[in-house]
C-alpha positions, 0 to 999 in steps of 0.5 A: 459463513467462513467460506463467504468470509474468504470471497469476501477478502478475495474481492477485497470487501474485507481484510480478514475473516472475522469466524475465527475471532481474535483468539483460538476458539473465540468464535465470531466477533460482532463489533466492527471495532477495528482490532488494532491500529493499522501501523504507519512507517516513517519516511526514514524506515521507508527508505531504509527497506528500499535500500536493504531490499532487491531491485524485484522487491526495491520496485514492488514496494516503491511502486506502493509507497507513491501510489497506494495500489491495494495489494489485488491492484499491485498484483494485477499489472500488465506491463500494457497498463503502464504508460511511461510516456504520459507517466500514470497506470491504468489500474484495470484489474485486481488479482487475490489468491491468483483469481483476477477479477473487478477492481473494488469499485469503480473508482478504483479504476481511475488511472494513477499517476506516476513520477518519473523516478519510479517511472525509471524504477519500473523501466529498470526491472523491466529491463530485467524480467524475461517478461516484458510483452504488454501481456505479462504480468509486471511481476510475474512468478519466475520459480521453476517450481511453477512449472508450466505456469511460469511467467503465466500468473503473477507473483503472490505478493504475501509470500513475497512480503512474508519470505522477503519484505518482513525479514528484512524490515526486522533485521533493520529493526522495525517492529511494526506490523507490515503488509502491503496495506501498509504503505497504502495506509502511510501513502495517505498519511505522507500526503496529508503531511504534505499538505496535499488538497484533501480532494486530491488526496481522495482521487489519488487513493481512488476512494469513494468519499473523503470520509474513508481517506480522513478517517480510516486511512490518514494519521497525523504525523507526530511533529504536527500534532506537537507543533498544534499542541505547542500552537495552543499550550504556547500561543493560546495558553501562554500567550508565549511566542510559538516554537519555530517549525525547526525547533 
């Protein structure tokens, strides 16, 4: 079962291996209750870890933050996905644990749309990676320990995140809990803060139903929830005037 567990997470079925339990020794556990609540950042702590970070790492998670590439997705681009003259991504593989294969569905496979700043962003670090062909891999592994392999297979993104991303976060003082799933989780989250059309918000993170957008994907932002409890405790309640958005 823990071998079917680890394909599973290869193919992105899942996110991890339930065997193992919560705790050493806990064995196999059958709720489908989620363990905890997956942590949203805040557009200042978002901006704060593009500013402390590299311009190989700046890009990575830019490139995550506005699009909401699963971490398979992310490590799958070829520099020939990119279109930067119609600016969107064609999200053609998946690569977990270096094993490339299908995305998760098959409207993941719809193309992504991209602004022109990570557009620039992408251009940048293009500029800067010896490997540039329509072949290689946006981020492609570039450590002399690879050997042979160097530039042939791209980078693995939970060493970049655990060796890069995350030490940085915690010298910046967040302590929230950051992976790559992350920035999905808070893409969907800003787009709803944005008042974005729930459809479009569906299409854009390529989910099946609106129901996994809204339901395991998006938080409300804690402003709104005050101004909708001021909306009711104010207007509705006390027939008071509701504070202003600014206030």
């Amino acid at each position: 079962m823990s071998a079917l567990y680890n394909h599973a997470i290869r193919w992105q079925f899942t996110d991890t291996n339930p065997i193992t339990g919560p705790v050493k020794g806990s064995g196999v556990r059958v709720s489908a209750k989620r363990m905890s609540i997956p942590d949203i950042l805040t557009v200042e702590e978002m901006q704060k870890m593009i500013s402390a970070v590299l311009l190989r790492e700046r890009v990575l998670i830019f490139l995550d933050m506005v699009t909401g590439l699963r971490r398979g997705e992310l490590a799958g681009l070829k520099w020939g996905d990119i279109d930067f003259l119609n600016l969107q991504i064609d999200v053609n593989r998946s690569v977990v644990d270096q094993h490339v294969g299908r995305c998760k569905t098959e409207i993941s496979r719809k193309p992504v749309p991209i602004d022109e700043y990570i557009a620039a962003d992408l251009l940048e670090w293009y500029r800067h990676t010896p490997y540039h062909a329509p072949t290689d891999w946006v981020f492609a592994t570039d450590s002399n320990r690879a050997g042979e392999k160097r530039g042939k297979q791209p980078l693995w993104l939970c060493k970049v995140m655990g060796y890069h991303i995350q030490p940085i976060a915690r010298k910046l003082g967040i302590r929230k809990r950051i992976g790559w799933h992350t920035f999905r989780h808070s893409y969907s989250t800003m787009l709803r803060g944005a008042h974005v059309d729930l459809k479009v918000q569906q299409e854009l993170l390529r989910h099946s139903t609106i129901q996994s957008t809204m339901n395991i994907y998006t938080r409300a932002i804690p402003k709104q929830k005050r101004e909708a409890n001021s909306l009711v405790a104010c207007g509705v309640l006390l027939r008071a005037e509701v504070p202003s958005q600014g206030s």
